[in-house]
CHARMM-style PDB file with segment names, atoms N, HN, CA, C and O in Angstrom:
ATOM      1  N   UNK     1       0.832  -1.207   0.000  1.00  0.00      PROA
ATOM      2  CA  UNK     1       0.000   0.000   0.000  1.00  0.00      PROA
ATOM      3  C   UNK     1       0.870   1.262   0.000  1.00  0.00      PROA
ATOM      4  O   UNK     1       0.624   2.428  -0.308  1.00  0.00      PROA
ATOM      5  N   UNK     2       1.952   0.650   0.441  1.00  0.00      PROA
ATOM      6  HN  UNK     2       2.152  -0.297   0.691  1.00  0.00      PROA
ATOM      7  CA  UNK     2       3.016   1.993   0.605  1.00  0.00      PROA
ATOM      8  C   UNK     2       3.548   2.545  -0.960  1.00  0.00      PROA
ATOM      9  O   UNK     2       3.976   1.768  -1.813  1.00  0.00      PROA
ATOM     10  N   UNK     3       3.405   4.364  -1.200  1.00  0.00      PROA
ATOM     11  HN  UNK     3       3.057   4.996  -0.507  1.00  0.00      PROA
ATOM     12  CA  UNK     3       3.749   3.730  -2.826  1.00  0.00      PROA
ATOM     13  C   UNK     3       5.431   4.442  -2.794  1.00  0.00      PROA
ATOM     14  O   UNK     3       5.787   4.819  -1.678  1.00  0.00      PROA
ATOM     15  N   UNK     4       6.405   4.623  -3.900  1.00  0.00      PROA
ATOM     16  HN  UNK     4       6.116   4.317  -4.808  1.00  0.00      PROA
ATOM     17  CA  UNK     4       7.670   5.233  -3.892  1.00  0.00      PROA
ATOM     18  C   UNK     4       7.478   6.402  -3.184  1.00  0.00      PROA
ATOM     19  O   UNK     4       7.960   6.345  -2.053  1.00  0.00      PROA
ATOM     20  N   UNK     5       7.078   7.170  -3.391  1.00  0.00      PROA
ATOM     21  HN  UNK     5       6.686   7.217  -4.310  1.00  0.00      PROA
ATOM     22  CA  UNK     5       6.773   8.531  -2.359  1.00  0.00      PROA
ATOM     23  C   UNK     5       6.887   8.687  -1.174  1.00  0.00      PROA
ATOM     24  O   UNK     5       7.650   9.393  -0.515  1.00  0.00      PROA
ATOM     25  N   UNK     6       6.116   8.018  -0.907  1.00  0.00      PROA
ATOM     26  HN  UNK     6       5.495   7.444  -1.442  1.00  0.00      PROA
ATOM     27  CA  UNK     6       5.975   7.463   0.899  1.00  0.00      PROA
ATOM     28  C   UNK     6       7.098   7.208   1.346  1.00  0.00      PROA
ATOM     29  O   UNK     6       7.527   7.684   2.397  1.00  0.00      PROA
ATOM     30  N   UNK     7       7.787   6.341   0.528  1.00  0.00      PROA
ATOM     31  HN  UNK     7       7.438   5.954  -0.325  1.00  0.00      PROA
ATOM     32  CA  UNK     7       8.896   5.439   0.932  1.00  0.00      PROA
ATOM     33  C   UNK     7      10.271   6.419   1.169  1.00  0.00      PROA
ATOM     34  O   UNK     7      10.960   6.546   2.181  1.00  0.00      PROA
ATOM     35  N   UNK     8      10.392   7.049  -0.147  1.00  0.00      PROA
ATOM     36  HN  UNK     8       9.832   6.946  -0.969  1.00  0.00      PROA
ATOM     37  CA  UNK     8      11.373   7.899  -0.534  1.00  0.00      PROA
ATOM     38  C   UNK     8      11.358   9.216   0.914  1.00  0.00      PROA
ATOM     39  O   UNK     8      12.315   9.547   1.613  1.00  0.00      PROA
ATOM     40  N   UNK     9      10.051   9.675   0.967  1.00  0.00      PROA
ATOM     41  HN  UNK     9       9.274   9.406   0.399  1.00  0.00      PROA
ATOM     42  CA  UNK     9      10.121  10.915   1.889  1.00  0.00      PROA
ATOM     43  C   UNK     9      10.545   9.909   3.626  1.00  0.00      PROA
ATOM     44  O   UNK     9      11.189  10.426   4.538  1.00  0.00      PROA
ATOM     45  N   UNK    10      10.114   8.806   3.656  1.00  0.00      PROA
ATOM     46  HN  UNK    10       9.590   8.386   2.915  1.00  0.00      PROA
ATOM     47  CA  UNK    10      10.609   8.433   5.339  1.00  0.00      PROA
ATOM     48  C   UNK    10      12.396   8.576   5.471  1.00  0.00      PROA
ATOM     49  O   UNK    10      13.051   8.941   6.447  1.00  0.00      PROA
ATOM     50  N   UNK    11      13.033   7.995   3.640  1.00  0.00      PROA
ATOM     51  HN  UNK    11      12.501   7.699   2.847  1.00  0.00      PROA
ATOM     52  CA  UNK    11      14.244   7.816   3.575  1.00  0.00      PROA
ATOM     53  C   UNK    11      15.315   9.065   4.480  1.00  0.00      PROA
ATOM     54  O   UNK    11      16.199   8.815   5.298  1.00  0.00      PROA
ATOM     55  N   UNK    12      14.738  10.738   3.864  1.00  0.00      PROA
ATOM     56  HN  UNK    12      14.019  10.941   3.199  1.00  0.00      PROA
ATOM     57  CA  UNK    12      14.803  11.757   3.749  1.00  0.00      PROA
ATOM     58  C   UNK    12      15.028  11.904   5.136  1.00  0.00      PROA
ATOM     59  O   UNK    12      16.099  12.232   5.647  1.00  0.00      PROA
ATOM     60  N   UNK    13      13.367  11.501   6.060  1.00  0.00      PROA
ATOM     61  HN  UNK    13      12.497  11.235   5.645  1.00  0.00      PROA
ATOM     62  CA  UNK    13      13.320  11.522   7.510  1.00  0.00      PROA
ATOM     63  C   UNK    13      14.629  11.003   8.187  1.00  0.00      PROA
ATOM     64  O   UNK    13      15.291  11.579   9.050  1.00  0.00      PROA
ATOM     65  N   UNK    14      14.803  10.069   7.741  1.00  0.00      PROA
ATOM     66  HN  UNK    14      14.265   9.601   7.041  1.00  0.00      PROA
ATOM     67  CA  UNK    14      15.430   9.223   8.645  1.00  0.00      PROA
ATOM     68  C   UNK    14      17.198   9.855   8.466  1.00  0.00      PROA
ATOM     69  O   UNK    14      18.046   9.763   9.354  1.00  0.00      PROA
ATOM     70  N   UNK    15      17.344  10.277   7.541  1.00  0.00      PROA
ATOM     71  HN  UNK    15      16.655  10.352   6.820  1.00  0.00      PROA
ATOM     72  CA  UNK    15      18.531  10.934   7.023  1.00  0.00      PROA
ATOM     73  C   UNK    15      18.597  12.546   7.702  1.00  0.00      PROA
ATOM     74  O   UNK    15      19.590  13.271   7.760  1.00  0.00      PROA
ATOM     75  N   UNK    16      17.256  12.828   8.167  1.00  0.00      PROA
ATOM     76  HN  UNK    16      16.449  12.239   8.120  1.00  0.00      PROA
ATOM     77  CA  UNK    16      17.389  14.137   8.631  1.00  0.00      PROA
ATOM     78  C   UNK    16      17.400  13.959  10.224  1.00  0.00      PROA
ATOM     79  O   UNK    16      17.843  14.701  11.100  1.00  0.00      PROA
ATOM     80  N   UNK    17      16.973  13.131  10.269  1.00  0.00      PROA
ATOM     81  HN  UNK    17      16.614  12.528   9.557  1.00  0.00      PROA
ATOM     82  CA  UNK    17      16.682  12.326  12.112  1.00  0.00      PROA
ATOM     83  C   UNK    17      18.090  12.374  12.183  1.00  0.00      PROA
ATOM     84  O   UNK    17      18.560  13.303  12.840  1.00  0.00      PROA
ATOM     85  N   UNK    18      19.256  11.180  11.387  1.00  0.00      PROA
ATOM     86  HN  UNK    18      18.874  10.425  10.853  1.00  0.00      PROA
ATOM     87  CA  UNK    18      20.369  11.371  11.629  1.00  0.00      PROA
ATOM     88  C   UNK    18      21.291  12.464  11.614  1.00  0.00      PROA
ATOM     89  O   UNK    18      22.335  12.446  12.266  1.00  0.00      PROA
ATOM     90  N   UNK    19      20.938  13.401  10.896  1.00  0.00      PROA
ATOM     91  HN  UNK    19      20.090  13.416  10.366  1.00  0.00      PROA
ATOM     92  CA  UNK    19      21.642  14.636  10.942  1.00  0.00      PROA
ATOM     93  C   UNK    19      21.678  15.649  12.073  1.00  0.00      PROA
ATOM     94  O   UNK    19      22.560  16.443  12.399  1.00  0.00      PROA
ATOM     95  N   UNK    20      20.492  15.406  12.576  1.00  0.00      PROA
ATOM     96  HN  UNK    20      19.775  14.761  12.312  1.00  0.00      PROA
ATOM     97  CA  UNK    20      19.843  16.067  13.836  1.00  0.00      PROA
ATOM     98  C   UNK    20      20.817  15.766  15.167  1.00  0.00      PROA
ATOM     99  O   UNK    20      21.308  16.433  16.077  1.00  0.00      PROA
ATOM    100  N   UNK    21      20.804  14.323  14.728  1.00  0.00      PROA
ATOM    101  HN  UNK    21      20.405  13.780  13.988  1.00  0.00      PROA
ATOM    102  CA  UNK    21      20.877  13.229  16.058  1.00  0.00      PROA
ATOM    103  C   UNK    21      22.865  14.051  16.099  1.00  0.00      PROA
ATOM    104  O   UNK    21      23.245  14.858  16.947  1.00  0.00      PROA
ATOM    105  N   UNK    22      23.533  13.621  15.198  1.00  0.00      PROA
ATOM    106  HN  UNK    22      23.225  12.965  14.509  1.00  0.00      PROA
ATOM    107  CA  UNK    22      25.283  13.954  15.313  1.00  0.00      PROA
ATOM    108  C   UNK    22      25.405  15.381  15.200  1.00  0.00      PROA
ATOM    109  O   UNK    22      26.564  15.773  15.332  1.00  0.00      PROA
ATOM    110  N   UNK    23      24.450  16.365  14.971  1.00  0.00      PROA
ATOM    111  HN  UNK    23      23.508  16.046  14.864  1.00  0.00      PROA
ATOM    112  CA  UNK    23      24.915  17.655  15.923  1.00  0.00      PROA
ATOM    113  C   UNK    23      24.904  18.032  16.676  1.00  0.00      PROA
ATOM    114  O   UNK    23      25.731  18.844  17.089  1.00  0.00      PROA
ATOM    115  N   UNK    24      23.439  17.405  17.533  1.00  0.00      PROA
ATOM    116  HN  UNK    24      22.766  16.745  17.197  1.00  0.00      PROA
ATOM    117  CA  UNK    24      23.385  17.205  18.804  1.00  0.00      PROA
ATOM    118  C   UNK    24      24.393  16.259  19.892  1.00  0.00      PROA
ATOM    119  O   UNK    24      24.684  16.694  21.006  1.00  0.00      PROA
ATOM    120  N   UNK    25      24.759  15.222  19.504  1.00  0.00      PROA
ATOM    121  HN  UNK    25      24.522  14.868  18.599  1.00  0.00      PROA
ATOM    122  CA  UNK    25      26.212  14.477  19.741  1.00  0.00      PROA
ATOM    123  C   UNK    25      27.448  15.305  20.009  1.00  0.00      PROA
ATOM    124  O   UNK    25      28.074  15.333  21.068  1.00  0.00      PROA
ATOM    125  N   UNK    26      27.756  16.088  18.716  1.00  0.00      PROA
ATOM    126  HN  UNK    26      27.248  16.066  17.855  1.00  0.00      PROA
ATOM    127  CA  UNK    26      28.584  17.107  18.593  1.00  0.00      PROA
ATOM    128  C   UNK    26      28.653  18.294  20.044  1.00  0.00      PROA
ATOM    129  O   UNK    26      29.439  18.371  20.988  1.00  0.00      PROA
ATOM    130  N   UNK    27      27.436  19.104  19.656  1.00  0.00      PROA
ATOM    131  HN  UNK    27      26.797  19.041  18.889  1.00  0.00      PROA
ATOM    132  CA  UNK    27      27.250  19.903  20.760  1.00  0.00      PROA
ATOM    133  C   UNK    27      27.811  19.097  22.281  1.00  0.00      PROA
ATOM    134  O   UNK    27      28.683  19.503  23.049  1.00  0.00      PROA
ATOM    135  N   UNK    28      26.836  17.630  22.398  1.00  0.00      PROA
ATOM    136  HN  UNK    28      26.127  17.301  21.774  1.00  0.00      PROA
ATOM    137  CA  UNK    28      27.046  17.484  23.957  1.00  0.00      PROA
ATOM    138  C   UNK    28      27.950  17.162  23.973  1.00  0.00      PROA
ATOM    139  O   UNK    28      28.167  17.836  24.980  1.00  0.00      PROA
ATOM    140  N   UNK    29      28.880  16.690  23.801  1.00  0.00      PROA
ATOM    141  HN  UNK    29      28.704  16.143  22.982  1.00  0.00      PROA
ATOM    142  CA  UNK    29      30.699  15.755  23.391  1.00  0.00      PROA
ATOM    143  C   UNK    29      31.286  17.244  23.307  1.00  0.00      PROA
ATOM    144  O   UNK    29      32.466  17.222  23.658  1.00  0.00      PROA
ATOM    145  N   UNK    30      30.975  18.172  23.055  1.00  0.00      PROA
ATOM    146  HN  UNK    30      30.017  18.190  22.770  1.00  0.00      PROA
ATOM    147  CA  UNK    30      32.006  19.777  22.967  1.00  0.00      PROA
ATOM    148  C   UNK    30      31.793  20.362  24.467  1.00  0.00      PROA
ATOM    149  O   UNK    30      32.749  20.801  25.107  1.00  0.00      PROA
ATOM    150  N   UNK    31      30.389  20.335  25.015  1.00  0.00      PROA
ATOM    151  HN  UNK    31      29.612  19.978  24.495  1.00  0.00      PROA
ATOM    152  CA  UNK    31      29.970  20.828  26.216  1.00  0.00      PROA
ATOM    153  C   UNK    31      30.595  19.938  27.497  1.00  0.00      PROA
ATOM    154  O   UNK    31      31.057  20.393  28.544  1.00  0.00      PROA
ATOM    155  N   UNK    32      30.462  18.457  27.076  1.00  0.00      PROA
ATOM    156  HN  UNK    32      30.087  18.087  26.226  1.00  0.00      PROA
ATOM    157  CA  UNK    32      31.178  17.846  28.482  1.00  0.00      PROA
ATOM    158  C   UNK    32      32.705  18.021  28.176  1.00  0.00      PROA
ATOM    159  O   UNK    32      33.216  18.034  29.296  1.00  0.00      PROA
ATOM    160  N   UNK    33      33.687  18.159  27.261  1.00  0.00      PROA
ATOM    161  HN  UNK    33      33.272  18.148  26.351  1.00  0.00      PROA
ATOM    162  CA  UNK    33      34.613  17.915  27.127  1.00  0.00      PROA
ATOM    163  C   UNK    33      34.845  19.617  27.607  1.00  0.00      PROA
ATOM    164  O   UNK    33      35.805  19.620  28.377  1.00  0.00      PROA
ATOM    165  N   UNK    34      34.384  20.839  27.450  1.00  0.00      PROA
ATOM    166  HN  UNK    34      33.603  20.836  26.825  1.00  0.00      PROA
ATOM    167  CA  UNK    34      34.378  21.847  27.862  1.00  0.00      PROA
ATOM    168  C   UNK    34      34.419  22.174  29.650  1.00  0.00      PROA
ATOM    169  O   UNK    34      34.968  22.937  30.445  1.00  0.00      PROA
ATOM    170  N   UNK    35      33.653  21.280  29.632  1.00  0.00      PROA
ATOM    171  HN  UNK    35      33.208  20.660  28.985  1.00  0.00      PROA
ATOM    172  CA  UNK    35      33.437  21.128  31.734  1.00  0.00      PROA
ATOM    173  C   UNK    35      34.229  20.406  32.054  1.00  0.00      PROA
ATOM    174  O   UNK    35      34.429  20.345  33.267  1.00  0.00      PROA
ATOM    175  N   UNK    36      34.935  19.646  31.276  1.00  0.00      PROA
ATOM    176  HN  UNK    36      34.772  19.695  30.291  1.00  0.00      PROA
ATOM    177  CA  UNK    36      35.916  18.654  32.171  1.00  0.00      PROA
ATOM    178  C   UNK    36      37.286  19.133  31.946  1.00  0.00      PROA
ATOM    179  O   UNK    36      38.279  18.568  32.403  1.00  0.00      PROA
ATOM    180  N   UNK    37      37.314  20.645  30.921  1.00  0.00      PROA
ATOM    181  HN  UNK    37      36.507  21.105  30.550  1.00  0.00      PROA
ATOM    182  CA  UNK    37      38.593  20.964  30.465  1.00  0.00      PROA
ATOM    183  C   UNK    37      38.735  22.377  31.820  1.00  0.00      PROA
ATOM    184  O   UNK    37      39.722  22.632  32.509  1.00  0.00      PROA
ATOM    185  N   UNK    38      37.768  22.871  31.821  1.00  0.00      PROA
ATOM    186  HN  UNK    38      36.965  22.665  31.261  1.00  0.00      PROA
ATOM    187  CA  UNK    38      37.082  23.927  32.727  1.00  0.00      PROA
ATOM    188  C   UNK    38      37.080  22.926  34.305  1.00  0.00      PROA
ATOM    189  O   UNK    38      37.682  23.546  35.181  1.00  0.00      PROA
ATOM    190  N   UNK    39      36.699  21.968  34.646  1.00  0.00      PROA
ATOM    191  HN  UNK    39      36.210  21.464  33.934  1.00  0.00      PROA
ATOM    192  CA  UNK    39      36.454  21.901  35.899  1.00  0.00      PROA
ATOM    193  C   UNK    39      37.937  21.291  36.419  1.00  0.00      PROA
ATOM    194  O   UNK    39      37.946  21.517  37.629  1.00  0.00      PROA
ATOM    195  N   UNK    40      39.177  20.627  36.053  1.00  0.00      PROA
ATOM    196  HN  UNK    40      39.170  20.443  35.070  1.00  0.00      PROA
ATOM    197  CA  UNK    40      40.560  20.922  35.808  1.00  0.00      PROA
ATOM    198  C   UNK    40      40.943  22.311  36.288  1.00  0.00      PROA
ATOM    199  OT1 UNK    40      42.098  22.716  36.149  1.00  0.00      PROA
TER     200      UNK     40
END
């Protein structure tokens, strides 16, 4: 029932989910490494 469209736009999601997901990674991995360079 699902047709290419459907399919194609979750692809997109899921590619934007991940993009989301490793800047947010980024940020917190810069912020703890910041407090632990700072609390030193």
């Amino acid at each position: 029932m699902s047709n290419p469209d459907d399919h194609r736009r979750k692809k997109g999601n899921l590619r934007l989910a991940l993009i989301l997901v490793s800047i947010a990674a980024v940020f917190f991995i810069g912020f703890v490494a910041k407090m632990v360079l700072l609390g030193k």
